[in-house]
C-alpha positions in Angstrom: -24.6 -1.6 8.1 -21.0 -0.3 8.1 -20.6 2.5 4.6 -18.4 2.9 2.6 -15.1 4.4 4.0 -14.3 7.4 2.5 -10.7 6.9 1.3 -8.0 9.1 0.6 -4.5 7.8 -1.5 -1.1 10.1 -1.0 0.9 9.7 -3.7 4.3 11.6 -4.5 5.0 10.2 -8.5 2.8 7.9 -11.1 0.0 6.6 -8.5 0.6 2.9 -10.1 -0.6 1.2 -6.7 -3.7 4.0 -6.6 -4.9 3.1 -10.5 -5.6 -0.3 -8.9 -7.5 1.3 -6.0 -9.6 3.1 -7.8 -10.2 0.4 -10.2 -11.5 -2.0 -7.1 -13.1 0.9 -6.2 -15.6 1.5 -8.9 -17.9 -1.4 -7.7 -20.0 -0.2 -5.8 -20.5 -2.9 -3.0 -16.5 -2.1 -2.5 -16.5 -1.1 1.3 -14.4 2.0 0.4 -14.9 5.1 -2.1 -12.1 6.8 -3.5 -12.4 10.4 -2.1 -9.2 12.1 -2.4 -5.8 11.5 -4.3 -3.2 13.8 -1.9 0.6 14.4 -3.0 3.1 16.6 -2.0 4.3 16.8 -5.2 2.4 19.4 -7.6 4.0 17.8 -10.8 2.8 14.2 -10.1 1.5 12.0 -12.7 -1.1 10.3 -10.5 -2.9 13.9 -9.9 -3.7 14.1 -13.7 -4.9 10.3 -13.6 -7.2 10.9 -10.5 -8.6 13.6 -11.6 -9.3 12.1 -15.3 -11.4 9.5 -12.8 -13.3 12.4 -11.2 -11.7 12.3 -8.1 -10.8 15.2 -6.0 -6.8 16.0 -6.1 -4.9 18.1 -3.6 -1.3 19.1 -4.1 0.2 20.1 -1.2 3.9 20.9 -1.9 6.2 20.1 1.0 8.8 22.3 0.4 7.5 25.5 1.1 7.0 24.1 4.4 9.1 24.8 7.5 8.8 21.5 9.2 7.0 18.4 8.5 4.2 19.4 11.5 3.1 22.1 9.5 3.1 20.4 6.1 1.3 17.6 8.0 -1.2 20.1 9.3 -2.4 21.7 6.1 -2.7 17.8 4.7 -4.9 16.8 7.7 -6.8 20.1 6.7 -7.4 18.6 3.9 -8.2 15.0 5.4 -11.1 16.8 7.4 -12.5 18.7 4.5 -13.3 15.9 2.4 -14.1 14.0 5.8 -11.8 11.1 5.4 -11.8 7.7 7.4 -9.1 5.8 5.9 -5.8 6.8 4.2 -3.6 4.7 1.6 0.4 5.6 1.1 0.7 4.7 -2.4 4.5 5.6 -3.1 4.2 8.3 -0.9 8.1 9.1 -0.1 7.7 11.4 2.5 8.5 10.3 6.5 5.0 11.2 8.7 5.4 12.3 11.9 4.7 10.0 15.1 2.1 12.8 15.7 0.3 12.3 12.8 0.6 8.4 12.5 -1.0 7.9 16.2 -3.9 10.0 14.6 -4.5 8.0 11.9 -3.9 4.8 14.3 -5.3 1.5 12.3 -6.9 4.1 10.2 -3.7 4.4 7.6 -1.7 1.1 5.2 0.8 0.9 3.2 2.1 -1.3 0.5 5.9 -1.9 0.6 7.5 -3.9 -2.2 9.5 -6.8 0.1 8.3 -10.0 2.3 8.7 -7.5 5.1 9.9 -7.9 7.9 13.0 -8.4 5.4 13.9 -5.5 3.7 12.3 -2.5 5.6 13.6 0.9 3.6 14.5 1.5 0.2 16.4 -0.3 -2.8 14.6 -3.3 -1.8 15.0 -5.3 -5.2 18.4 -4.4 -5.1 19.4 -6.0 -1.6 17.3 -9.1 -2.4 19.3 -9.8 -5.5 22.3 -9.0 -3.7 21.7 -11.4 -0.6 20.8 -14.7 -3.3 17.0 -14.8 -2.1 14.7 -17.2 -3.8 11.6 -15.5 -2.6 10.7 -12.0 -3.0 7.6 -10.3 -3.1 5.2 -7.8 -1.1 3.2 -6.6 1.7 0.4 -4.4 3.0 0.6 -3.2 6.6 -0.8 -1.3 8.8 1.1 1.8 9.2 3.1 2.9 12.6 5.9 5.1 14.0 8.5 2.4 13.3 9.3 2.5 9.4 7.7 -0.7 7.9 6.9 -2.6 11.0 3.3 -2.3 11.1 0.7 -5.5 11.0 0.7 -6.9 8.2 -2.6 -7.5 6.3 -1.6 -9.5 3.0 1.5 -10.4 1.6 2.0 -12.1 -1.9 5.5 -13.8 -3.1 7.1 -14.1 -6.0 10.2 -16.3 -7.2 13.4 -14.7 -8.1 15.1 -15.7 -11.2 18.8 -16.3 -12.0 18.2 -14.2 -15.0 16.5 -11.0 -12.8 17.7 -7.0 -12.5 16.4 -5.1 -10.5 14.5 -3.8 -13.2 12.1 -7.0 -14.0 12.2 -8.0 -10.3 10.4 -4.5 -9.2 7.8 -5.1 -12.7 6.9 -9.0 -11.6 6.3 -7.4 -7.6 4.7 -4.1 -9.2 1.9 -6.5 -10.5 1.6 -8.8 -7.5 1.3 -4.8 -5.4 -2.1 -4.2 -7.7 -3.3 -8.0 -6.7 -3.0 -7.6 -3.1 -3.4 -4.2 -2.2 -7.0 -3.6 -3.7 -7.6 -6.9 -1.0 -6.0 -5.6 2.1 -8.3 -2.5 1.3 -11.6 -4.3 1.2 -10.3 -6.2 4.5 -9.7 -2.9 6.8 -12.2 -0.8 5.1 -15.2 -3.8 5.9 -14.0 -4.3 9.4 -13.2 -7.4 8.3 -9.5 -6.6 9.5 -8.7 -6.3 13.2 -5.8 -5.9 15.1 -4.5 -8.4 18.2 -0.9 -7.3 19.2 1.0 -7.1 15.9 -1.2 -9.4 14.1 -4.2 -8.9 11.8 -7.4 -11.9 12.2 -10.2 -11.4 10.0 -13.5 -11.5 11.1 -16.7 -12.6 9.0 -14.8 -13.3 5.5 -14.6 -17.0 5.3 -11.6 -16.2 3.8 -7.6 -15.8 4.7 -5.3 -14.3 2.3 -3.4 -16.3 0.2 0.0 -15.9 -1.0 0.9 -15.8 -4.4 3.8 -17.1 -6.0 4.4 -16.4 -9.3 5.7 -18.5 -11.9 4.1 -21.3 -9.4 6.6 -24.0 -8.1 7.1 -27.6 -9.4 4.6 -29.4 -7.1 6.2 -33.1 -7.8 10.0 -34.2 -8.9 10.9 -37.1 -10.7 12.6 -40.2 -9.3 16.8 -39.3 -10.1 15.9 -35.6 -10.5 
């Protein structure tokens, strides 16, 4: 029988997307424990919340670093200490390194607030407002080299208003993020997950993810409308 994957989250501000992991994480037939909460930011909110949860924080500051190998190094340091299996970026802004994503190979996701592969990057709720879209939303992927283009485990949707800023787009996304993340964790950290070319197929669940979309549409019209 497969353990529980011991699970580390990097974080770099509040750690709103790791409160939810943890949370999932306190059952304990969850197929992944919350080991570690990483950031390279001493002064981040999330490393009081982690540790208020008992988990074990590490700040590793990455700007005392020369290079992003070396900062990388003292973090996968840290990663072998606590003898981690998977990781979770959790508003983690810092670029990794090809190097150190082809380690972590199918062994590292992200949550990303867009459908992607629309709106790789930042300023996301921004650019959807800006180009009219009707549907906005979020994704978990597997992480690669190429910024936002790995295989995407779960996505969930969410319907933009003629009313929405950028503001109360992000907060309507934010809460779909805790929904579907918590999921695409359970999925890779079962085995459920696995990987054919740029697609994820999930073994043994009985299950595909869903897509939400929140407020739900009209499902019939009325004659003249």
């Amino acid at each position: 029988m497969r353990g529980r994957q011991r699970t580390a989250i990097f974080i770099s501000g509040r750690g709103s997307n790791m409160g939810s992991l943890i949370g999932a994480a306190r059952d304990p037939y969850f197929p992944a424990e919350i080991a570690l909460v990483l950031s390279n930011r001493p002064e981040a909110e999330g490393l009081s919340v982690a540790k208020a949860a008992g988990i074990a924080t590490a700040a590793i500051d990455h700007r005392i670093y020369a290079g992003r190998a070396a900062f990388e190094g003292s973090c996968q340091a840290m990663l072998d200490i606590h003898r981690i299996d998977l990781i979770c970026l959790a508003g983690f802004m810092r670029m990794l390194t090809p190097a150190f994503v082809e380690h972590w190979r199918e062994r590292m996701i992200n949550v990303h607030p867009a459908l992607l592969p629309a709106y790789p990057g930042l300023n996301t709720h921004a650019r959807a407002l800006a180009d009219g879209v009707k549907i906005h939303g979020c994704t978990v992927h597997y992480v690669v080299p190429e910024m936002d283009a790995g295989p995407i485990i779960a996505q969930a949707a969410v319907a933009v208003l003629d009313a929405d800023t950028s503001e109360t787009l992000a907060a309507r996304v934010l809460a779909q993020e805790h929904v579907i993340y918590p999921t695409a964790l359970r999925l890779v950290a079962s085995g459920a997950a696995r990987i054919e070319g740029n697609h994820v197929r999930l073994e043994g669940t009985g299950e595909a993810p869903q897509p939400l979309l929140v407020p739900a549409p009209r499902a019939t019209f009325s004659p003249g409308e």
